[in-house]
Phi, psi and omega in degrees: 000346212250356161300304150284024178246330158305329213271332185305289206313291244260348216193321189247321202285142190058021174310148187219173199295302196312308186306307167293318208298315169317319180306302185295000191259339198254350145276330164317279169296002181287318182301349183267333197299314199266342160300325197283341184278311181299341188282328191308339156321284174269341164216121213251120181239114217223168172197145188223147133275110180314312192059025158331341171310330170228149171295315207302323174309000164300304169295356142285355186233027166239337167265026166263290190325323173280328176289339181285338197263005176216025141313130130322290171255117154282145167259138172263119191211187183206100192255147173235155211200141173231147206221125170320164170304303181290143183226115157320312179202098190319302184300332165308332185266343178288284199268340150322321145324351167291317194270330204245148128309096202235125174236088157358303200272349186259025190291334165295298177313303177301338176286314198273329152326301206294347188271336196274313168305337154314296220245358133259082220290346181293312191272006179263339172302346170283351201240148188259142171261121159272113182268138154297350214248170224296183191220092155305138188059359219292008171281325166298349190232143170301136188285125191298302182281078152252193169258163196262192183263001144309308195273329178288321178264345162294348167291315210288357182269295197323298188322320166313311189296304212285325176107018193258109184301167157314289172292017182274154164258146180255139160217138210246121161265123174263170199212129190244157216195161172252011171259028153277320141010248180350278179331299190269288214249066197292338172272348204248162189232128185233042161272353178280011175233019148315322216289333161306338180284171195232123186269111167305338190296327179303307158358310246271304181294318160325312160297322172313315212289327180291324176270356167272330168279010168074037170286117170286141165225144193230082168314106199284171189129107214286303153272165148201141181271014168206129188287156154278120174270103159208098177304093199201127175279006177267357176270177129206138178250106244259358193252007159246001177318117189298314191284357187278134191217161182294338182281335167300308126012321197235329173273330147342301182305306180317307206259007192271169163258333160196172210212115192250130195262204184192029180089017195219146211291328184315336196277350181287336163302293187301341162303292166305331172278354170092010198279141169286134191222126167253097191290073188275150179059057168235133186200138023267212201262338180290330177284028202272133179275079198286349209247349193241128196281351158274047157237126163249142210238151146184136203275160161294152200276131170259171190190156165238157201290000136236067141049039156271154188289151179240138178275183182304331223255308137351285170297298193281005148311317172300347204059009154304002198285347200243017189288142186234009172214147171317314203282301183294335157330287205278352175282313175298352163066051152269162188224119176261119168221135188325187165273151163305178135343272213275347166267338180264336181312305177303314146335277151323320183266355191267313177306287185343312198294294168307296165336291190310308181262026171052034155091347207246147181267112185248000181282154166280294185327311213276322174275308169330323179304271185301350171259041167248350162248353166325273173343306181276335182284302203301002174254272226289335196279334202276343176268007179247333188229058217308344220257007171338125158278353166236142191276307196222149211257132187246295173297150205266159255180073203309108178285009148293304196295307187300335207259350186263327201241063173304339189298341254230315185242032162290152190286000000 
């Protein structure tokens, strides 16, 4: 009874079109709703959503492929996957079609399951969740979603078109910005997720330096609301680019020697290729890409409203370590403020530096350094987060920024 009386509150009281229309789709679709169930003994039928609608959403489905291949208990199923109208990036769907059964047309069906599964705990055993959370050990396993080797040589030709030699090292910056937002969510206000943006401009020496060490940069992106002015045929700036496409977009990630990210879904593609990552200006600090032993992190500056600095032990003292909207920054009178200039150059040129010497620290201090703040991050995340899915912190923690700025791991 008390099931119908949730389904009452929740589905007939206060009806609105949207609401009828369900009603009628989950009488429609019942006779199909109550076969998938009598059938699981023997052919057990899962549905999933890809959610393609945004990129970033590749590293969840490149960490399903991976969590199936080192289940313990496999479930034998038979799964189909569905995909919004919008599609974000063609080449995401070429390759998730290597991997996924994806039937389109059952995008309804899969809505309304999935509604049915609130309040019928029988039908939720039917639907696959795709986790956000970090992609453990993912340095061991090889990657499921790449590209083949057709598609890797129609980039390296593209690449010709770009003035970018074959034999160059690339290193791809994304620069996050709200007007791709604006653009794709013209009704929707995506403004709490400002406190993510980045003034590209800060960039601007760090890309010089790179390019006097002979490094192609390649700034990423579908949109940006400010071109970089830097005259070099070793810059491009790929998001006012004639040639820029969706399939570049994934071969770029493919072809860089490391990817310096900013917070933005683009950066997940370089994630999923196994791409060395310099992670910057990232906040909040839970989101820092801790897991892959070719990164180096350094977070955005917190500051409090008399514009003291806070250190890690501070912010989530602040309750901030793990805040996702702009509004809880400022209710809580926290201040974000980028990296300089001359700290991501520094950033930058450390990485180059780490590349070179295969990652490895031969200072004693320098390792004390990185295991004192593993150690300290990986305690404050596991008190925000008991059900935390990774045991040990693999990236490194740019030991320019921490040795000029001791306040940082202070206790």
């Amino acid at each position: 009874m008390s099931l119908v009386r949730e389904l009452y509150i929740k589905l007939i009281k206060n009806l609105t079109i949207n609401k009828i229309k369900y009603i009628f789709l989950i009488f429609l679709f019942s006779p199909f709703l109550i076969l998938i169930v009598l059938i699981k003994p023997i052919f057990f039928v899962r549905f999933g959503n890809l959610s393609i609608q945004r990129i970033g959403n590749i590293s969840s489905a490149e960490r399903y492929l991976l969590d199936n291949i080192h289940k313990k208990k496999k479930v034998r199923s038979f799964d189909i996957w569905v995909i919004d109208n919008y599609i974000c990036n063609q080449q995401s769907l070429v390759l998730l079609k290597r991997k996924f059964l994806i039937i389109k047309e059952l995008c309804i069906f899969y809505n309304v399951l999935k509604l049915i599964s609130k309040y019928i705990s029988i039908c939720s055993k039917h639907i696959i969740v795709l986790t956000s959370a970090h992609m453990v050990a993912i340095d061991k396993d090889s990657c499921q979603l790449n590209l083949t080797r057709k598609e890797i040589g129609k980039g390296e030709a593209i690449l010709k078109n770009f003035g970018i030699p074959a034999n160059a090292k690339i290193v791809c910056i994304s620069g996050r910005d709200n007007l791709y937002l604006k653009k794709r969510y013209t009704s929707k206000d995506f403004s709490y997720h400002d406190y993510r943006d980045i003034n590209v401009k800060n960039y601007i020496p760090a890309i010089k330096a790179l390019i006097k060490k002979n490094y192609y940069v390649v700034r990423m992106g579908k949109f940006s609301n400010k071109k970089i002015n830097i005259k070099s045929h070793k810059f491009i700036d790929y998001p006012f680019h004639p040639l820029k496409n969706d399939f570049m977009d994934f071969f770029f990630a493919h072809k860089c020697y490391f990817w310096i990210c900013s917070n933005t879904g683009l950066d997940e593609i370089a994630k999923v290729f196994r791409k060395p990552l310099l992670d910057l200006n990232m906040a909040p600090v839970a989101g820092l890409k801790v897991t892959s032993k070719k990164t180096l992190l350094c977070s955005k500056i917190h500051k409090n409203y008399s514009n003291k600095k806070l250190s890690l032990n501070e912010i989530f003292d602040a309750g901030v370590g793990n805040t996702a909207h702009s509004k809880e920054f400022k209710r809580k009178k926290i201040r974000l403020n980028e990296l300089t200039s001359g700290q991501i150059k520094d950033a930058v040129l450390e990485m180059t530096k780490l590349m070179k010497n295969s990652w490895k620290i031969k200072n004693k201090n320098d390792l004390k350094l990185q295991k004192k703040f593993k150690k300290l991050y990986l305690n404050r995340i596991k008190k925000i987060d008991p059900k935390c899915s990774y045991k040990k912190i693999n990236a490194l923690y740019s030991l320019v920024f921490l040795k000029k700025n001791p306040w940082f791991l202070k206790q």
